[in-house]
C-alpha positions in Angstrom: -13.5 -12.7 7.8 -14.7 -15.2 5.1 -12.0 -17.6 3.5 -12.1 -15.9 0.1 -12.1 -12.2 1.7 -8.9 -13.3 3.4 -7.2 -15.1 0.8 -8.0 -12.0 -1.3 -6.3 -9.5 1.0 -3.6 -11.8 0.9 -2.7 -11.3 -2.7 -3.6 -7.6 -2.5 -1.1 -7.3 0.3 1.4 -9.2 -1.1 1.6 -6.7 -4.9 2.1 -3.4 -5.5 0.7 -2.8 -8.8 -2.9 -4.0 -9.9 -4.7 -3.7 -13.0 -8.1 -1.6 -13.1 -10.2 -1.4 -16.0 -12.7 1.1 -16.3 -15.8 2.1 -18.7 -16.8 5.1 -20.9 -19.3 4.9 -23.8 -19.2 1.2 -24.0 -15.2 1.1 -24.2 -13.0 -0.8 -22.0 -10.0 1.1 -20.3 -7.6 -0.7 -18.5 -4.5 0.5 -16.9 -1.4 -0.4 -14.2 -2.4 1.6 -11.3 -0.3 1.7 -8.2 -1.5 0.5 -4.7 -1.5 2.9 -1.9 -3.3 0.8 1.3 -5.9 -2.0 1.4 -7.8 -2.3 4.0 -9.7 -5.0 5.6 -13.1 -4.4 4.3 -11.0 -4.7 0.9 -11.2 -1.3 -0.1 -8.1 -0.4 -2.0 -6.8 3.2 -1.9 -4.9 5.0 -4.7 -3.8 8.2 -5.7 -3.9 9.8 -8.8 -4.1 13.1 -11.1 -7.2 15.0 -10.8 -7.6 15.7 -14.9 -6.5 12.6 -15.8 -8.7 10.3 -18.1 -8.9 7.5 -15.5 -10.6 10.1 -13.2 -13.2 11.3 -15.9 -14.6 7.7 -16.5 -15.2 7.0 -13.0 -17.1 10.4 -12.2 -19.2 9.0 -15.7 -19.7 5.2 -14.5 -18.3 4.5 -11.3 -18.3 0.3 -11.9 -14.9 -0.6 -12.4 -12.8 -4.3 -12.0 -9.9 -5.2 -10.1 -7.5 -7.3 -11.5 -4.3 -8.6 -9.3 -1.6 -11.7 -9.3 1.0 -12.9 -7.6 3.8 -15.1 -10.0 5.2 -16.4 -7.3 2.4 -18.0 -5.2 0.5 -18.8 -8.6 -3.0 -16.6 -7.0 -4.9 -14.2 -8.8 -7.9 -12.5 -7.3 -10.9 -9.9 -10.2 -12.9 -7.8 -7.7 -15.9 -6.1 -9.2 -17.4 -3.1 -7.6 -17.5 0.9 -7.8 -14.9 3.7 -7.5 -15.0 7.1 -5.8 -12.8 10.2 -6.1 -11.9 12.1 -3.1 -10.0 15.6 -3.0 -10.6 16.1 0.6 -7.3 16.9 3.4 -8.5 13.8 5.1 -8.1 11.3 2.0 -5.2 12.5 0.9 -3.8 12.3 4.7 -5.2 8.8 4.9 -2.8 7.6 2.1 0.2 10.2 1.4 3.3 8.6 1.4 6.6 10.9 0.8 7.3 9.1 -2.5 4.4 10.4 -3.8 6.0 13.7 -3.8 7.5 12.7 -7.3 4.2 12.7 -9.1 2.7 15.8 -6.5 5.8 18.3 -6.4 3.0 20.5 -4.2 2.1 18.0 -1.0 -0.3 16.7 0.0 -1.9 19.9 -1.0 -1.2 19.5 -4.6 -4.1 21.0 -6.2 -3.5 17.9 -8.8 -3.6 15.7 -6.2 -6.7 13.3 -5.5 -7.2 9.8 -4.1 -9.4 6.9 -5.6 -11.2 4.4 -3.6 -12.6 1.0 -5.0 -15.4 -0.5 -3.0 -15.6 -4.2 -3.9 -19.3 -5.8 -4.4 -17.6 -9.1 -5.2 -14.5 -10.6 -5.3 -13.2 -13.8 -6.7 -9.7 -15.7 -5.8 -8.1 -18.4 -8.0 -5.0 -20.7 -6.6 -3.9 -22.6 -9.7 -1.5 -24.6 -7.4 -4.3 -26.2 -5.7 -6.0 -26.5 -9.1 -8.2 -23.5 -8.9 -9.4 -23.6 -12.8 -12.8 -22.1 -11.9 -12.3 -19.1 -8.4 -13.9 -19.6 -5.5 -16.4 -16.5 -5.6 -18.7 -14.2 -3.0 -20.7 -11.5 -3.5 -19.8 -8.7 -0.3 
């Protein structure tokens, strides 16, 4: 694993919120999405309402960014790539967690129920401790 790609799962593992923006007719929509797993190919796994807005854009344009930081290590990491839906038992095995039941009253087989997957194309980590202005880039 490359430098970058680690230091990126680093600050992925280390939050549990991200920011993802999305696209729909030229407009920008960003939102505080909750992370369910990361894993070391850097997809990140998430779950989310099957009518929701979020899950409309991304069946329309499927590019999406990536934003995450961590305060207290002063690193931030934007990936860039595309985004997935998935209804299927085996998603929603892959990342259901009993908290989720909150959100999902109905299980893992909630019919509301589906799971997001962003597929990074490239990723780009910034320390600003060790004076990282400009990130260190690389395209996956």
């Amino acid at each position: 694993m490359s430098e970058v790609k680690k230091n990126v799962k680093e600050v992925l593992d280390s939050v549990k919120n991200v920011t993802v923006a999305t696209c729909l007719e030229c407009k920008p929509f960003c939102r505080v999405m909750q992370v369910q797993k990361v894993t070391d190919d850097l997809k990140i796994w998430f779950a989310s309402y099957k009518n929701s807005p979020k899950v409309h854009q991304i069946e329309c344009i499927h590019e999406a960014c990536i934003v995450a930081s961590n305060e207290n290590t002063a690193r931030d990491v934007r990936l860039f790539g595309k985004m997935e839906t998935f209804s299927d038992l085996e998603s929603k095995k892959n990342i259901w967690q009993d908290d989720l039941k909150q959100f999902f009253p109905g299980g893992i087989d909630d019919p509301s129920f589906v799971v997001i997957v962003f597929s990074p194309e490239k990723i780009e980590f910034r320390d600003m401790k060790k004076g990282g202005l400009k990130p260190e880039e690389e395209v996956l």
